[in-house]
C-alpha positions in Angstrom: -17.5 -9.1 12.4 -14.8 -11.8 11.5 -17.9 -14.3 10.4 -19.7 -11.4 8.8 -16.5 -10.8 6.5 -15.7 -14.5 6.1 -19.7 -14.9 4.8 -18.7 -12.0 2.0 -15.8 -14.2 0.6 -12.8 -12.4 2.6 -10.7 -14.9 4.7 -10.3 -12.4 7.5 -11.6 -9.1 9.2 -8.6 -7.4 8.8 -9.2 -8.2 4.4 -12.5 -6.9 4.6 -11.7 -3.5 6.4 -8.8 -2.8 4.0 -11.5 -3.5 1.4 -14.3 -1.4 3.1 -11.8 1.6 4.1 -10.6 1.5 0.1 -13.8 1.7 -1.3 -15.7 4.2 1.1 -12.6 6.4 2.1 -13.6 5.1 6.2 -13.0 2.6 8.6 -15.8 -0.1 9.3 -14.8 0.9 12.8 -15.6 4.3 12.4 -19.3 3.6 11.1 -20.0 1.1 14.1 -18.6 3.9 16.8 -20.3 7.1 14.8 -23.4 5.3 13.6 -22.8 7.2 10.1 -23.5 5.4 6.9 -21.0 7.0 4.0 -22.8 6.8 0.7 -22.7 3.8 -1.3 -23.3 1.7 1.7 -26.8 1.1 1.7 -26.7 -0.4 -1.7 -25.0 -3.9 -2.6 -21.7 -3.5 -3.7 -19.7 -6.7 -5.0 -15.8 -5.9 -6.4 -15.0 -6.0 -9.6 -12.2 -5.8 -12.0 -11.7 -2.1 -12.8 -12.6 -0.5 -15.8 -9.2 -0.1 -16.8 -8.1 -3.3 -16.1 -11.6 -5.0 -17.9 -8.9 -6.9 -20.6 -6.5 -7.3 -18.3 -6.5 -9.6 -15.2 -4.5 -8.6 -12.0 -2.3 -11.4 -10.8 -0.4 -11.2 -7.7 3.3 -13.5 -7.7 4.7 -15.1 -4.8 8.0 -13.0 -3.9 10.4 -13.6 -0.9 12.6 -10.6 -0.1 15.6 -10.0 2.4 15.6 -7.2 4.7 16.8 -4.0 2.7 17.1 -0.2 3.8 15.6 2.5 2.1 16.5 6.1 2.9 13.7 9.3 2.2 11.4 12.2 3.5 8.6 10.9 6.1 5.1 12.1 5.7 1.8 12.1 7.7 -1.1 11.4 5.0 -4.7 12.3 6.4 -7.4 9.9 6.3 -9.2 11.4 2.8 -6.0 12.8 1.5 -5.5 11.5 -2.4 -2.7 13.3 -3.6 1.1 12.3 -2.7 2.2 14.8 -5.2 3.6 17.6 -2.9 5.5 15.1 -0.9 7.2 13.5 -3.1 7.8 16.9 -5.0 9.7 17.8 -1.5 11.7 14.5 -2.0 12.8 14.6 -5.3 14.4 18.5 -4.4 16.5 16.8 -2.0 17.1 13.7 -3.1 20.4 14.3 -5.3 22.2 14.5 -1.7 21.7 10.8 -0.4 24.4 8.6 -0.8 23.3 5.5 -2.2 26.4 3.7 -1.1 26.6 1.2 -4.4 23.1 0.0 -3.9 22.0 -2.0 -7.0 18.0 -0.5 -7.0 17.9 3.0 -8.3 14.1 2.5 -8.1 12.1 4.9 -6.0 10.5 3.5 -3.1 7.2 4.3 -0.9 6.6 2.7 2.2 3.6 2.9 4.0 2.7 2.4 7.2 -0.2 2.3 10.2 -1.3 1.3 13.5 -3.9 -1.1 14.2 -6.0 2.1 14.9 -4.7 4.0 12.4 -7.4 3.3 9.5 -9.3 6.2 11.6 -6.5 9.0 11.0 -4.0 8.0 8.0 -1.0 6.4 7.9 2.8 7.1 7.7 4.3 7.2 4.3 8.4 7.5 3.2 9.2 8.7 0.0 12.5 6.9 -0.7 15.2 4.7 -2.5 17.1 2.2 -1.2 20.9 2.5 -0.1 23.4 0.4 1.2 23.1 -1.3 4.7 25.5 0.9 6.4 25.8 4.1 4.0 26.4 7.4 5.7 23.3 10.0 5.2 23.1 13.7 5.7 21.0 14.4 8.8 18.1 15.6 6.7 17.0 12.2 5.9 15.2 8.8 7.7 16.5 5.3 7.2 14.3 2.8 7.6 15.3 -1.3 7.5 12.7 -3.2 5.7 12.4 -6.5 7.1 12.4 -9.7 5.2 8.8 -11.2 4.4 7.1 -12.9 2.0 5.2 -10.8 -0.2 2.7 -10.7 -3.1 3.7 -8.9 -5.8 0.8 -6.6 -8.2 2.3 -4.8 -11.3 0.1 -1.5 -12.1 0.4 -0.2 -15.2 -0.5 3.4 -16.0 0.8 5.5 -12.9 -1.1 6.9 -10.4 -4.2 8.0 -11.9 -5.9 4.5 -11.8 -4.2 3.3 -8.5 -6.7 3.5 -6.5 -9.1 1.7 -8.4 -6.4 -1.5 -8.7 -6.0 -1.3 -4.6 -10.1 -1.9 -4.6 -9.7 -4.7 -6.8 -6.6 -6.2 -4.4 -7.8 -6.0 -0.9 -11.7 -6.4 -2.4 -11.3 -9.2 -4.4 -8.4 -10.7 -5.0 -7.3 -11.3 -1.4 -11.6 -12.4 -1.2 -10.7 -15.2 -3.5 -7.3 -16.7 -2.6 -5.7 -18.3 1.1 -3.5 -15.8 1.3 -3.6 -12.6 3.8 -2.3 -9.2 4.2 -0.1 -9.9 7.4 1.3 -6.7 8.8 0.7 -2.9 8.7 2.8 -1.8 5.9 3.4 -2.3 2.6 5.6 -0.3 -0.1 5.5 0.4 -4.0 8.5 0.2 -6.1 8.9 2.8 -9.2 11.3 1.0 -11.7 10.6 2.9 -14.3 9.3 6.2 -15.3 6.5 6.2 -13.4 4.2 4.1 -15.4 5.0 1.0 -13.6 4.0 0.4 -10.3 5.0 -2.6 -8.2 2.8 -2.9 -5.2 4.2 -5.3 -2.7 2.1 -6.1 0.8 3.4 -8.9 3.5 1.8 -11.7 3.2 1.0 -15.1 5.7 -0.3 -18.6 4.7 -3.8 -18.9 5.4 
């Protein structure tokens, strides 16, 4: 499979199944074990830029970060599930009570993570914002430590609506076309506006 993805353009497996899960909502996996072809599949499909982003290229920046804690509500997301909208509607009741100990990012955070297996169930999301290494939180809430990586940076523009066309694009063509790859299973988005902003930042490694 790692030849078949590197004779598509993608410079690893692990590039290709992002971009294969992203566009037919399963795991490449899951159609070798099941023998089930999703729709779509049986025609040639190459990325492309999406429709909303036709005029406007997506261009990923070089960003090295030091490890950082973010504090939230942690959620199980279903493979197929496309809304985030309750659980970050159950954060943002509860979020006036975490003390943000004189952190500098007021942003909104969401961190995402998986298993190596985990393209065939969902994945692990916290609805957050960061605080101070060693703040004090009521019990109600999760810290997580973010560890320091290299990371390449995509700005969305637009909110969520569009999103998961612009994640197509990302693990479909751009990381196809540059010797870079996604390194580890997580990534987060940063909020530092009013929503219409997006930072999307995934781990990277040196090809």
């Amino acid at each position: 499979m790692t030849h078949l993805a590197q004779n598509y353009g993608y410079v690893d497996y692990e590039t290709f199944a992002r971009a294969f899960k992203s566009r037919f909502h399963i795991a490449p996996s899951a159609v070798r074990k099941d023998r089930f072809v999703p729709h779509g599949c049986l025609q040639r499909w190459e990325p492309q830029v999406p429709a909303h982003r036709a005029t406007t290229s997506i261009s990923g920046g070089l960003v090295g970060k030091e490890a950082f804690v973010l504090c939230g509500l942690p959620f199980f997301i279903e493979l197929g599930e496309k809304s985030f909208h309750k659980h970050w509607a159950s954060f943002m009741h509860v979020q006036d009570r975490m003390n943000l100990g004189g952190s500098d990012d007021t942003a909104f955070h969401q961190f995402s993570a998986w298993n190596d297996d985990a393209e065939l169930h969902g994945l692990s999301v916290l609805c957050a914002r960061r605080v101070a290494e060693h703040s004090t939180q009521p019990p109600i809430f999760t810290l997580r430590t973010v560890p320091a990586a290299d990371y390449v940076v995509f700005r969305h523009e637009g909110g969520p609506k569009d999103l998961a066309l612009t994640y197509q694009y990302i693990y479909g063509q751009w990381f196809a076309t540059h010797d870079l790859k996604a390194s580890l299973c997580w990534e987060f988005q940063r909020y530092p506006g009013n929503g219409d902003l997006i930072e999307i930042h995934i781990p990277i490694a040196l090809v």
